[in-house]
C-alpha positions as a printed Julia matrix, in Angstrom:
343×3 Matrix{Float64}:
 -12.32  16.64  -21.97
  -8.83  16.25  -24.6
  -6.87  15.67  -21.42
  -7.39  13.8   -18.18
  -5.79  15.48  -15.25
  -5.85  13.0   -12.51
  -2.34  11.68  -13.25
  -0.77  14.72  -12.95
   1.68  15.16  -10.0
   0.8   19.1   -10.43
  -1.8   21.33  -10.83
  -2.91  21.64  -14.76
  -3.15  25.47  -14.69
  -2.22  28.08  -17.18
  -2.44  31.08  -18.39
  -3.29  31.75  -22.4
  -3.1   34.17  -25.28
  -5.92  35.63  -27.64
  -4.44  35.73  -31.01
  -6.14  36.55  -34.49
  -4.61  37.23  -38.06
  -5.15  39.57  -40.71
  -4.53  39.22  -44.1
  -1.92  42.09  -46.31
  -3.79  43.67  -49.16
  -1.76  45.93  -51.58
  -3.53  48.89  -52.8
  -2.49  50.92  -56.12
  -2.67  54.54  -55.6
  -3.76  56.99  -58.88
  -3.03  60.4   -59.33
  -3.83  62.89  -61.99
  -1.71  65.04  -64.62
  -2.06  68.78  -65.43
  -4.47  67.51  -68.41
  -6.64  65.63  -65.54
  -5.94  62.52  -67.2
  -5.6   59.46  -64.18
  -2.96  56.97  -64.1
  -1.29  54.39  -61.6
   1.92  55.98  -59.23
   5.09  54.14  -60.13
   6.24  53.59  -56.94
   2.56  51.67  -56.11
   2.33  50.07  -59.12
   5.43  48.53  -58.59
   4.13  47.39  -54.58
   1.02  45.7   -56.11
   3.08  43.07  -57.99
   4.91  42.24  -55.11
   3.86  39.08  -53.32
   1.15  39.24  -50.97
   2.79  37.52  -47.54
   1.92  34.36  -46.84
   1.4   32.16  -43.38
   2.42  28.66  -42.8
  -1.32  27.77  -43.42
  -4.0   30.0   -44.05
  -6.78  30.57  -41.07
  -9.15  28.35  -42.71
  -6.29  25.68  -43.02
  -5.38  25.8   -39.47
  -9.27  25.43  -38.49
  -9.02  22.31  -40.39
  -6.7   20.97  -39.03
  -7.69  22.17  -35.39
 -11.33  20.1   -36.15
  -9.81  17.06  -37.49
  -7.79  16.67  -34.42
 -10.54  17.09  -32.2
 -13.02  14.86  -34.35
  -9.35  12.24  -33.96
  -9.02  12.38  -30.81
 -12.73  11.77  -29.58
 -12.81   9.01  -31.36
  -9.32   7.53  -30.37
  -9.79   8.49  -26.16
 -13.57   6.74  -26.6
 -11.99   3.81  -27.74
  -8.69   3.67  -26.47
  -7.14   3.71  -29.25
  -3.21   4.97  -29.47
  -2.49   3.81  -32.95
  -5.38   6.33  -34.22
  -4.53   9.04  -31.83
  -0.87   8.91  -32.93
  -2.26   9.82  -36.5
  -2.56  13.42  -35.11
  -0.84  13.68  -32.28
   3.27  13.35  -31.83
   6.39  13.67  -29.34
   5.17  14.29  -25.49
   1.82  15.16  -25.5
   1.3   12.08  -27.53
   2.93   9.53  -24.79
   0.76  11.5   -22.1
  -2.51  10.27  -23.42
  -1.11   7.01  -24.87
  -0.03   6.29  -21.09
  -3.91   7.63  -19.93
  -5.04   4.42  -21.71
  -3.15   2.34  -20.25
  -3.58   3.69  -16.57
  -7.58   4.0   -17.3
  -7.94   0.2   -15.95
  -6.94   1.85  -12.5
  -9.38   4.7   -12.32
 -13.27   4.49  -10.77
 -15.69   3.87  -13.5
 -16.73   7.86  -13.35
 -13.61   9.01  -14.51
 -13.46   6.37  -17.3
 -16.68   7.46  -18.55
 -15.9   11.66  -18.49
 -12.25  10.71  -20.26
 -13.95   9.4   -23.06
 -16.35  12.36  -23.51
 -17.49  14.43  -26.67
 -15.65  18.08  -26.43
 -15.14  20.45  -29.38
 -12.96  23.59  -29.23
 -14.63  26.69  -29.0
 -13.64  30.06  -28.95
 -10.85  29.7   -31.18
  -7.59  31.92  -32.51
  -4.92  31.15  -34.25
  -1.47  32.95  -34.0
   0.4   31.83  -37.35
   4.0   32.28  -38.26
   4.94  33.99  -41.61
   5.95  31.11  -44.34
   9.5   30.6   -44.32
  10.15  31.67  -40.57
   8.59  28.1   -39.13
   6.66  25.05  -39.75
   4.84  25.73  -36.93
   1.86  27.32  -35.83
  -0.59  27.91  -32.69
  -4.11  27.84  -31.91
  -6.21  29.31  -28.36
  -9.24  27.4   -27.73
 -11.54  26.62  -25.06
 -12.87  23.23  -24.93
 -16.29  22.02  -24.19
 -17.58  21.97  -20.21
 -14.11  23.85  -19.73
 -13.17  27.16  -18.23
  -9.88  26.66  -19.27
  -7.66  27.99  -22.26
  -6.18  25.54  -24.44
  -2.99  26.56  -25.83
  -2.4   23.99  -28.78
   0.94  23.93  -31.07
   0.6   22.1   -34.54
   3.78  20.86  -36.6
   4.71  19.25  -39.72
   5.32  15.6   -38.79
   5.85  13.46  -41.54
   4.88  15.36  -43.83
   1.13  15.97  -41.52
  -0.11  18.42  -39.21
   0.09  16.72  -35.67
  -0.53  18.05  -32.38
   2.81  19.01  -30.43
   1.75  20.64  -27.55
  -1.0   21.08  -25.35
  -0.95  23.07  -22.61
  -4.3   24.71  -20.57
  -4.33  28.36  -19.1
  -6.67  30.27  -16.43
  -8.27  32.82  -18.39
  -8.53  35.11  -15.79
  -4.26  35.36  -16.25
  -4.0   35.78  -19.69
  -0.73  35.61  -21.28
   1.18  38.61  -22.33
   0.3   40.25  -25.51
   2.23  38.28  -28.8
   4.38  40.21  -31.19
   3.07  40.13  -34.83
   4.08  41.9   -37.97
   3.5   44.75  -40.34
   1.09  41.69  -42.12
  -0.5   40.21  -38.79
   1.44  37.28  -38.6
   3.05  36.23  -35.02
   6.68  36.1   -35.17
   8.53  33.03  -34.11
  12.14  33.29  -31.61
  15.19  31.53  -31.76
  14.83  28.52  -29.28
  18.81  28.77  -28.86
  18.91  32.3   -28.49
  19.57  33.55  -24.51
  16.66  35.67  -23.33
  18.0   37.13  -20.0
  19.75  34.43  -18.09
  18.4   31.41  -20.4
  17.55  30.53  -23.97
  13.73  28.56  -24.57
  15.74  25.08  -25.0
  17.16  25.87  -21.74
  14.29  26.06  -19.63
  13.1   22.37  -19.41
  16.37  21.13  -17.66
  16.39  24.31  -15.53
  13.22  23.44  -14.13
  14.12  19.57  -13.77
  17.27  21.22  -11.54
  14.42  22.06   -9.01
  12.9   18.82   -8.66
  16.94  17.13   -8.9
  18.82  19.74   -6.74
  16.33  21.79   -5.16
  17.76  24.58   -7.37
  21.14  24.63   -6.86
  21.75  24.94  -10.2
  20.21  26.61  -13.05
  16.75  25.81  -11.54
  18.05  29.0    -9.38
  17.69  31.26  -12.71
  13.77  31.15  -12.61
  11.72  32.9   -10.76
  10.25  32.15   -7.47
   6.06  31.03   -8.65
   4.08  28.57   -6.97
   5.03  26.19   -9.71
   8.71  26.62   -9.04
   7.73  26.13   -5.05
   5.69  22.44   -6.11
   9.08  21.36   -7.78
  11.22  22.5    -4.98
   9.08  20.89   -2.75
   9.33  17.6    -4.04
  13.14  17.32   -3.6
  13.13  18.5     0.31
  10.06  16.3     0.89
  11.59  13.4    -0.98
  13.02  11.49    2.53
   9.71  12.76    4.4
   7.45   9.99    2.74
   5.27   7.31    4.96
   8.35   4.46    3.85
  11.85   7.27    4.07
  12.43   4.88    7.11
  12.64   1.58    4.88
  13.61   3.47    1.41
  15.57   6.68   -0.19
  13.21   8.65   -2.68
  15.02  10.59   -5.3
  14.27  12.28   -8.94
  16.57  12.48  -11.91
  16.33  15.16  -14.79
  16.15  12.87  -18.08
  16.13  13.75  -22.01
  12.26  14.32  -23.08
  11.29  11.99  -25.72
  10.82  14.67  -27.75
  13.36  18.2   -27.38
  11.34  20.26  -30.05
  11.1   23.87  -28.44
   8.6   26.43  -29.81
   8.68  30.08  -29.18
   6.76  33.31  -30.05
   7.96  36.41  -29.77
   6.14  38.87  -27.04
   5.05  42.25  -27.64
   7.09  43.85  -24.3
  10.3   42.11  -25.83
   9.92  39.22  -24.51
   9.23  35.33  -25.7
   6.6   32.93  -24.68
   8.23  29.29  -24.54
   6.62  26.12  -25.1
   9.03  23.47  -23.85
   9.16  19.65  -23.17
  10.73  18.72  -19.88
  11.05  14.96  -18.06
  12.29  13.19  -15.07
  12.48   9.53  -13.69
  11.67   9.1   -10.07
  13.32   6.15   -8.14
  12.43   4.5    -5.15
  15.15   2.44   -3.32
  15.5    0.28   -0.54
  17.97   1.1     2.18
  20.83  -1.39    2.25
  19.87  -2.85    5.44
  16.62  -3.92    4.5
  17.24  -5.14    0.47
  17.7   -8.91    1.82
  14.41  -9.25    3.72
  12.28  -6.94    1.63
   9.95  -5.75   -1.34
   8.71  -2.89   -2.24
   5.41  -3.61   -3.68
   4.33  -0.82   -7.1
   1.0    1.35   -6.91
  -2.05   0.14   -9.27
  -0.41   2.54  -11.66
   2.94   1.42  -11.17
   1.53  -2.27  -11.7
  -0.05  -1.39  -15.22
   4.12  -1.63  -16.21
   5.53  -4.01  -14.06
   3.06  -5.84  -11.03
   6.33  -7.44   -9.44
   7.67  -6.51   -6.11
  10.69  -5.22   -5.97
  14.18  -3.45   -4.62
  13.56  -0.65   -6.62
  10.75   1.07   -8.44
  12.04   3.77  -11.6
   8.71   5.26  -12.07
   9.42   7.87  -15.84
   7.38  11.4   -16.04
   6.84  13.28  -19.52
   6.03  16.76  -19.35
   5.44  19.93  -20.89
   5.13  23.73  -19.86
   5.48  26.9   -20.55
   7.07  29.76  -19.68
   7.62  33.68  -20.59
  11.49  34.79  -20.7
  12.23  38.75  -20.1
  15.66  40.14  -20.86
  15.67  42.02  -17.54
  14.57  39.4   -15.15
  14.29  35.27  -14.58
  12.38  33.1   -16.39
   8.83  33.1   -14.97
   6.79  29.41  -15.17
   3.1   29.84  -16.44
   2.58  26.03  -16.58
   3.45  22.74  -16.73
   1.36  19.62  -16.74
   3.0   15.5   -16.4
   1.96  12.03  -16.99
   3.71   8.79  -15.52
   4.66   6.86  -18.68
   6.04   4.26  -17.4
   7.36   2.07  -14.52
  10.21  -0.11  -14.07
């Protein structure tokens, strides 16, 4: 598998999209005079020489692009290797896998052995943006021994295509339909522009408000999901842990490493966001007990720093995605996090 979910302090499900694109083709009409002699309509004529649309890449282009990555990435997650897998990959889903490798030492020899699988993506569709209207574009695929739906965002990085997002969906919940246009290309949305209560750059620290504040802020402007509930649940449960008695337990909403927001345009008026999101969690001893104790890090926490200590700073990188409606909240399709690093 591209991704291994063991990490993950939530579940890795989502919901997807099928998307295809057609090509414009201009047609030039004839017509005949009172003599029965044929010749091209004005008005048509003129259409023909007009410039057929074009998409950020072509179809072809993007399934190009979409093989090289996975033919990248096998390699790179079979050897380890982050300097090649950073040669198609950027921003957070990039320090997810990057921190996989480092974490691997900690897993049971099974796991080791499925992360650095074979897959392919099957099943694929592309949803491409006009030329001119992004940089961007997206791709639906299934991956080898998978059920799931891959939903896979590819933008110009340094002058390459580079993976950006990566987020898997429960085909049995498909995402709403996408808006495309007259030529069949998807239409991209304003990140900064509201949609209901909250733009697409807006979601990510709405979301981090759950796991901060429980809500109390503008986590309260999305809508209730089991997702929502798992984020909630982490702030009320955070003094309820096996060592509340001997430390506090708190999470802090943090700048991703990467803020790029993508979003589509949705056929019921809506937009499908794409959005990074992060937090740091700290644990902390209580001030009576900082002179006589330790707190000792996980195997994971260890990878980063294997010294005992007053406080552990553990950092999560995430991603998710969500559907905005201009009559109601925000709802939360997915999200998926890594631990990517410990201090």
């Amino acid at each position: 598998m591209p991704r291994h979910p063991m990490n993950s302090p939530h579940p890795r499900r989502l919901a997807f999209l099928a998307i295809c694109v057609t090509t414009a083709i201009t047609l030039t009409a004839c017509t005949a005079d009172a003599n029965g002699t044929k010749h091209s309509d004005d008005s048509h004529a003129k259409a023909s020489t007009s410039p057929v649309p074009k998409g950020v890449v072509t179809t072809q282009e993007a399934s190009k692009i979409l093989t090289t990555y996975e033919n990248t990435n096998n390699r790179a997650n079979k050897a380890r290797d982050a300097g090649l897998l950073a040669t198609v990959e950027s921003g957070v889903v990039n320090a997810q896998p990057r921190a996989d490798y480092l974490q691997a030492k900690t897993w049971t020899k099974k796991e080791q052995a499925e992360y650095g699988s074979p897959f392919r993506y099957e099943r694929r569709e592309f949803a491409i943006p006009r030329k001119g209207t992004a940089t961007w574009f997206a791709a639906q695929a299934t991956a080898t021994g998978s059920k799931d739906r891959a939903l896979l965002i590819f933008d110009k990085v340094d002058g390459t295509y580079k993976l950006v997002m990566a987020l898997y969906t429960d085909e049995k919940a498909p995402l709403p339909a996408l808006a495309f246009d007259k030529s069949g290309f998807a239409e991209p949305a304003d990140p900064a522009k509201p949609v209901g209560s909250l733009a697409p750059n807006q979601i990510g620290a709405a979301f981090e408000d759950l796991v901060e504040t429980g809500g109390k802020k503008d986590g309260a402007k999305l809508a209730s999901t089991p997702l929502t509930k798992a984020a909630v649940k982490l702030y009320t449960n955070r003094d309820k842990q096996d060592n509340s008695k001997y430390a506090t337990n708190r999470y802090f909403a943090k700048p991703p490493k990467d803020p790029s927001v993508y979003a589509l345009q949705l056929a019921n008026g809506g937009v499908l966001a794409a959005f990074p999101t992060a937090h740091t969690g700290e644990t902390m001893l209580r001030p009576a007990f900082m002179a006589s104790y330790k707190i000792n890090p996980s195997k994971r926490e260890a990878v980063y720093n294997p010294s005992s200590r007053v406080v552990i700073v553990d950092e999560y990188q995430g991603q998710a995605l969500a559907e905005l409606s201009p009559t109601g909240k925000a709802h939360l399709i997915s999200r998926e996090y890594r631990m990517v690093d410990s201090r």
